[in-house]
C-alpha positions in Angstrom: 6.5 -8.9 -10.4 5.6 -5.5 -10.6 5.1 -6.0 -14.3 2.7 -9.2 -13.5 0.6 -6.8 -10.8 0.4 -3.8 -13.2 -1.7 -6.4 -15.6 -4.1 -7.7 -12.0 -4.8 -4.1 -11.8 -5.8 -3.8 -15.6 -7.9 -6.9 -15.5 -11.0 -6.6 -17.4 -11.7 -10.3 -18.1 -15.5 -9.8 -15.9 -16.7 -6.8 -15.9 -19.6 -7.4 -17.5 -20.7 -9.2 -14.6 -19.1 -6.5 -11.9 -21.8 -4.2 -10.5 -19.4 -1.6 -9.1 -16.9 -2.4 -12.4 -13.4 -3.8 -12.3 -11.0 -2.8 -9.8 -8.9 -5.7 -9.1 -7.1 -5.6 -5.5 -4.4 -8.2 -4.8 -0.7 -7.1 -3.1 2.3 -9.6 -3.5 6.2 -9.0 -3.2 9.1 -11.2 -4.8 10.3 -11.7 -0.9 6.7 -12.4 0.4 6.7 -15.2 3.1 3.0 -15.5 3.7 0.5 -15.7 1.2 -3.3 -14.5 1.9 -5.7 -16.2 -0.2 -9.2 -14.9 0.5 -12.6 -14.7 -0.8 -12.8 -11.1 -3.0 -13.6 -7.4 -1.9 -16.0 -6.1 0.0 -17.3 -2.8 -0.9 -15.1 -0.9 1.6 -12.2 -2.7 0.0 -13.4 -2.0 -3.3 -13.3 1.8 -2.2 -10.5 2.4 -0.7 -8.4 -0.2 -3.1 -6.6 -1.7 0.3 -6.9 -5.2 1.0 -9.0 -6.2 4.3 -9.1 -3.0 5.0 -12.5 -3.5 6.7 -13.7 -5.1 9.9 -13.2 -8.9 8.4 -9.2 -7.2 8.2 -9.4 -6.1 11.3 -10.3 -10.0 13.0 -7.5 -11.4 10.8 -4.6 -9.1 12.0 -6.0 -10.2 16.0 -5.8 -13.7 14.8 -2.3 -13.4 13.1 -1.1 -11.4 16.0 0.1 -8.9 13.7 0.5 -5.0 13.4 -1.1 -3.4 10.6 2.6 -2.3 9.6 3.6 -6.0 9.4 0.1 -7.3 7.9 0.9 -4.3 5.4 4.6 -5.0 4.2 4.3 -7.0 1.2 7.1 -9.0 2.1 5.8 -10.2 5.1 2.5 -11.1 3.5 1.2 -11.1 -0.2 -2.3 -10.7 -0.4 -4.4 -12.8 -3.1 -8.0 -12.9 -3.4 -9.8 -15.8 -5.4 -11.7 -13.4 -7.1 -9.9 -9.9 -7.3 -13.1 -7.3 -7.8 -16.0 -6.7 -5.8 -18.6 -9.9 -6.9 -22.0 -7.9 -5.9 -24.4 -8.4 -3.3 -26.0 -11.7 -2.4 -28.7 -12.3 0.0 -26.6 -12.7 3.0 -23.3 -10.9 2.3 -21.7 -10.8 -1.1 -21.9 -13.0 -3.7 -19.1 -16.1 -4.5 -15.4 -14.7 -5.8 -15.9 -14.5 -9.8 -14.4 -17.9 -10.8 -12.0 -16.2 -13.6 -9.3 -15.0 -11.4 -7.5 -17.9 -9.4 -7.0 -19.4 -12.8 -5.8 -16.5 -14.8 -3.8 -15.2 -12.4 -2.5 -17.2 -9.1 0.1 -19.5 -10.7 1.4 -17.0 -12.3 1.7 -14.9 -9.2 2.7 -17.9 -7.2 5.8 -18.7 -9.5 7.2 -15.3 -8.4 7.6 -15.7 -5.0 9.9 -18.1 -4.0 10.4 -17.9 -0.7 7.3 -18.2 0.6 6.3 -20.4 3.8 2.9 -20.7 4.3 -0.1 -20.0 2.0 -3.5 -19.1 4.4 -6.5 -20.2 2.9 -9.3 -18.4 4.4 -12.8 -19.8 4.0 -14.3 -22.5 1.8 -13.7 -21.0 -1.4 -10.1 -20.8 -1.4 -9.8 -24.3 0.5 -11.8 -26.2 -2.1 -9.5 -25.0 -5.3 -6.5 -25.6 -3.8 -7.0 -28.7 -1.6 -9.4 -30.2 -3.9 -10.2 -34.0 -2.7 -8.2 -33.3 0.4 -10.5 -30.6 1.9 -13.0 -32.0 3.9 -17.1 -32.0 3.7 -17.2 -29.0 5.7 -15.2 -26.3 6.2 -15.6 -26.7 9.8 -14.1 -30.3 9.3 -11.4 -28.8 7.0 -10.2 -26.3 9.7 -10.7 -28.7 12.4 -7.9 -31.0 10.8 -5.6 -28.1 9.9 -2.8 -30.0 11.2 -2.9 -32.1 8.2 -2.2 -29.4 5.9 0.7 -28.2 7.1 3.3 -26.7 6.6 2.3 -25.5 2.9 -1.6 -24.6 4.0 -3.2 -23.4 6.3 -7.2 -23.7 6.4 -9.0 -21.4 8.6 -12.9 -19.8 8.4 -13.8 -16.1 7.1 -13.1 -13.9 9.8 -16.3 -11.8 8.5 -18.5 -10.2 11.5 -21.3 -12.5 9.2 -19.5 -15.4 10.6 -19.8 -14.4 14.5 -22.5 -17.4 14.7 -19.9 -20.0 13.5 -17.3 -18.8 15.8 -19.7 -19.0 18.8 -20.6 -22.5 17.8 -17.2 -23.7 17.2 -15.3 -21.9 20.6 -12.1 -24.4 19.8 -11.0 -22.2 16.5 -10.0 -19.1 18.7 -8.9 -21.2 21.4 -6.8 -24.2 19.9 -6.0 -23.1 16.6 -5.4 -19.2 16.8 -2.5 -19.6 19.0 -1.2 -22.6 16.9 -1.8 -19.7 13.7 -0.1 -17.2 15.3 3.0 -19.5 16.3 3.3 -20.3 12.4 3.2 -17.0 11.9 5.5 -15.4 14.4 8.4 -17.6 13.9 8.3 -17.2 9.3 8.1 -13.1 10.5 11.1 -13.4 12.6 12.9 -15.7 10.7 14.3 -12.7 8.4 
């Protein structure tokens, strides 16, 4: 494993189309339970080269119900962007995860971590490549029938301070399907 994340952290294989050039940010752990897969770095991440460490990590950890120390312990959770390096700017937040990355390096990554429980697919970019025909039109639709992907997935929306205007539309997520997150959660933590 460590061998496999020195390589991430070499990557190279877009940088011609990295603005802030390539620094790859992805944390995993042969004992992880709980695999993150998100979008890709913002620039704060891209800074400080720790994962979610922004205000989009700050929302997940309330909606995991988790101490930064837990979130943090890479055999608790592994944390695995689709696209591993800062994309650039779009128009409204930051442009789509580079598409290179979940190919190159997720099954690979994957394949070394047996025990884990529960993969979290946050937002519509890691939803569509891994449940392919089974994710729904929306992502709204896709996280509204989370049920159905259980126990190996579970679909739930960016928790990105952009995306305050979905969760004030769509109340139910925080209310029905937060605590049902954090139950999933809780009991793989404490199952050690």
């Amino acid at each position: 494993m460590e061998e496999l994340l020195h390589n991430i952290s070499q990557c190279t294989i877009c940088k011609a189309h990295l603005p802030l050039g390539p620094r790859p940010v992805a944390t995993a752990h042969i004992n992880s339970k709980i695999v993150i897969i998100g979008q890709a770095p913002g620039t704060k991440v891209h800074e400080s080269g720790i994962p979610w460490d922004d205000q989009s990590g700050k929302k997940l950890r309330q909606w995991l119900n988790v101490t930064d120390e837990q979130f943090y312990n890479t055999e608790n959770f592994a944390i695995i962007p689709m696209g591993f390096c800062y994309p650039g700017k779009a128009k409204t937040g930051d442009l789509p995860p580079r598409p290179e990355c979940a190919p190159q390096w997720h099954t690979p990554l994957l394949e070394k971590m047996p025990n884990v429980e529960l993969i979290i697919l946050v937002g519509a970019y890691a939803q569509k490549y891994y449940l392919k025909d089974k994710a729904k039109r929306t992502l709204t639709e896709t996280v509204g029938e989370y049920k159905t992907y259980l126990p190996k997935y579970f679909p739930i929306p960016h928790p990105s301070p952009t995306n305050r205007f979905w969760r004030s539309k769509n109340p139910w997520f925080e209310e029905l399907v937060v605590p049902k997150l954090r139950k999933r959660t809780s009991s793989i933590l404490q199952s050690t």
